[in-house]
C-alpha positions in Angstrom: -14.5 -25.2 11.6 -14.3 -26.7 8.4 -13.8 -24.8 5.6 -17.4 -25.2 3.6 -18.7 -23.3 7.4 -15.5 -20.9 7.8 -17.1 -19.6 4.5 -20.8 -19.4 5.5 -20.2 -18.1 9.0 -17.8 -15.1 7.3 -21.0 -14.6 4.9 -22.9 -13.9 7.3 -20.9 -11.4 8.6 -20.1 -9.6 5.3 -22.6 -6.6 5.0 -24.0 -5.9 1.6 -25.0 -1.9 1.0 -26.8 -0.9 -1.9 -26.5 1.2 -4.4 -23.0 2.8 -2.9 -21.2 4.3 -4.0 -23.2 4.2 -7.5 -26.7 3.3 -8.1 -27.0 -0.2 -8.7 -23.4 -1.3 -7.1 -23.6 -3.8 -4.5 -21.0 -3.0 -2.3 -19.6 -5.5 0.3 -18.5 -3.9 3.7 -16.4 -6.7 5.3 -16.0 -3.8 8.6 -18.6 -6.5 10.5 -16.2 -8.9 9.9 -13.3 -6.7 12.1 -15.7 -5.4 14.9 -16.5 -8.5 16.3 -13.3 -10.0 18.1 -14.4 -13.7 17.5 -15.4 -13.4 13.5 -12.2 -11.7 13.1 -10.3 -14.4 14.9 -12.0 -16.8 12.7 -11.0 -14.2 9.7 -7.4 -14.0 9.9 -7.2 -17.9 11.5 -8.3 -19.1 8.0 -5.3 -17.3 5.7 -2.8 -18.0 8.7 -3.7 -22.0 8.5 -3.3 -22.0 4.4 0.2 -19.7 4.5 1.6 -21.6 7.6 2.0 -24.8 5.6 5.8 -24.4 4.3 5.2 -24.8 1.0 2.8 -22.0 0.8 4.4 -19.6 3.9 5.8 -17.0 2.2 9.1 -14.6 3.5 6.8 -11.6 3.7 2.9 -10.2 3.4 2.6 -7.6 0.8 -1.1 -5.2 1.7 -2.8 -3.2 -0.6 -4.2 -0.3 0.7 -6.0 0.5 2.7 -8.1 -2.9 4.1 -5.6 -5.2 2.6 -2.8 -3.1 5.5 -5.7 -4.6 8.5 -5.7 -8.2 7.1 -2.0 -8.2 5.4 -0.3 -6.9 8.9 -1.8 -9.2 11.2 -1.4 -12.5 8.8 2.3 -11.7 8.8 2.5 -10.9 12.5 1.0 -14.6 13.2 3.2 -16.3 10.6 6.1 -14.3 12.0 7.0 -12.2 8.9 7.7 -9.1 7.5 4.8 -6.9 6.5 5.0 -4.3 3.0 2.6 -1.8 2.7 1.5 -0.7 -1.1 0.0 2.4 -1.5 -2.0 4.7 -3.3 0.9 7.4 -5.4 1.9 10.3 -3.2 1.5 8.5 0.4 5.1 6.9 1.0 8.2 9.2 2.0 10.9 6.9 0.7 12.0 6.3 -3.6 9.3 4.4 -4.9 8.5 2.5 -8.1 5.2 3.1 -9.4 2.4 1.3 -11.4 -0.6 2.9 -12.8 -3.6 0.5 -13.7 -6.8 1.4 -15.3 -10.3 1.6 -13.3 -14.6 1.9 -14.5 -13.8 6.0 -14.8 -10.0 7.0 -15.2 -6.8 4.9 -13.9 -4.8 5.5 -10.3 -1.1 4.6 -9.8 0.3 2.4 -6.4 3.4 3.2 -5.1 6.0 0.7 -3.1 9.3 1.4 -1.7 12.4 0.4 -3.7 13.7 -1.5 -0.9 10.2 -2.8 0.4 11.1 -6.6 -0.5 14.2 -8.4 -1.8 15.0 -10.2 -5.3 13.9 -14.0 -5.1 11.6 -13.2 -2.0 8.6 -15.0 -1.6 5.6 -13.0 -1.0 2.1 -13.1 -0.7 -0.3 -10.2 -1.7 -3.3 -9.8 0.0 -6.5 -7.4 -0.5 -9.5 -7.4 1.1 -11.4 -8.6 -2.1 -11.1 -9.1 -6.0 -13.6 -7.3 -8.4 -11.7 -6.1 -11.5 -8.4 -6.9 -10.6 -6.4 -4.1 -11.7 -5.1 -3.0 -7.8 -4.0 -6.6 -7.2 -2.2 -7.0 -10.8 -0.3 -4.1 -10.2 0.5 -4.8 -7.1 2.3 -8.0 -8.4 3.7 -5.9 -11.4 5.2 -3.4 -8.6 6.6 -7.0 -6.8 7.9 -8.3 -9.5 9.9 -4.7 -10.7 11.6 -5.4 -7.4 12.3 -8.9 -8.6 10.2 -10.7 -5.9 8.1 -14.0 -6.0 4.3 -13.1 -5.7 3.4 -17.4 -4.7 -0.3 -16.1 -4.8 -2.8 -13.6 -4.1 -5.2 -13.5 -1.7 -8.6 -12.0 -0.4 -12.3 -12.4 1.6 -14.1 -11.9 -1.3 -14.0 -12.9 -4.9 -17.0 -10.7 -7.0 -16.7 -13.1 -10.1 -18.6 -11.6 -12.4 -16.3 -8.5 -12.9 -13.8 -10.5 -14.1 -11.2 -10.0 -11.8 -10.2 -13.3 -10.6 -10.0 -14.7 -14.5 -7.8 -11.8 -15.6 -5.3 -12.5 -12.4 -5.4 -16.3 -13.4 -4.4 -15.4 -16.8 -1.5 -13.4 -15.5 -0.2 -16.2 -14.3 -1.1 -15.2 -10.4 -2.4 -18.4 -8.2 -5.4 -17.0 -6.4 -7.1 -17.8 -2.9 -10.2 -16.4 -1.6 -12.5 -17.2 1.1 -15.5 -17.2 -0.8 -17.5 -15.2 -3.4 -20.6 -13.4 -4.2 -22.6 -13.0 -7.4 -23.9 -9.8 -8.5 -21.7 -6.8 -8.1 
């Protein structure tokens, strides 16, 4: 598949709800895109294609919790790397650094183990999809602490409008998603 129809075909299996978990929220459930084994194929062949050119394969996967643990894993057990998970504060039994990041109502703090990654490693960072940013930038902030590379960031789904993808970009963080939906 080219990658204009990789797009639309993963469209078409990205289920929108409404008004959840708020009235007037959009939300996009990408679980039909992991229940059938074919679109999820199709899924995780698309990031392992981009990351398995060498100038973009990176030395380990870096997951956000908790989707970006069910794309994250598998892309870095078909690229034949090492896989970090980073997690919400409180869930990892190990010495952590911490990063707390702002959100609509409040903030909430991500946790990664001091000796999840190495200095100079390159790593990609991967989420299920971008709305504000805030989990994905502190996911690279946490990287970075531990003096890794993040060479980009990646997810599904870009939601535009919220302004997440821009504020990444301006942090200096290449992005690559698989496509993107207006409205929120």
């Amino acid at each position: 598949m080219q990658n204009e129809s990789v797009s639309q075909y993963l469209r078409g299996h990205i289920r929108t709800v409404l008004d959840w978990p708020a009235p007037g929220v959009q939300f996009r459930d990408i679980t039909p895109l992991l229940q059938d084994a074919r679109v999820f194929r199709i899924l995780i062949d698309a990031f392992v294609h981009r990351y398995i050119e060498p100038g973009r394969r990176p030395d380990v996967v870096a997951g956000l919790d908790a989707r970006g643990f069910i794309l994250g894993s598998v892309i870095a057990y078909e690229l034949g790397v090492g896989f970090v998970p980073i997690r919400k504060k409180g869930k990892l039994p190990f010495t952590t650094v911490e990063e707390t990041y702002e959100l609509e109502y409040g903030s909430a703090t991500v946790e990664l183990h001091t000796d999840a990654v190495k200095p100079g490693q390159r790593v990609l960072l991967i989420d299920d999809l971008i709305a504000t940013g805030g989990t994905m930038l502190a996911g690279k902030k946490l990287l970075e602490k531990l003096g890794a590379e993040v060479i980009e960031g990646a997810a599904i789904v870009d939601l535009p409008e919220l302004g997440g993808s821009d504020r990444l970009r301006a942090d200096g963080l290449a992005l690559f998603t698989l496509l993107d939906f207006s409205g929120h």
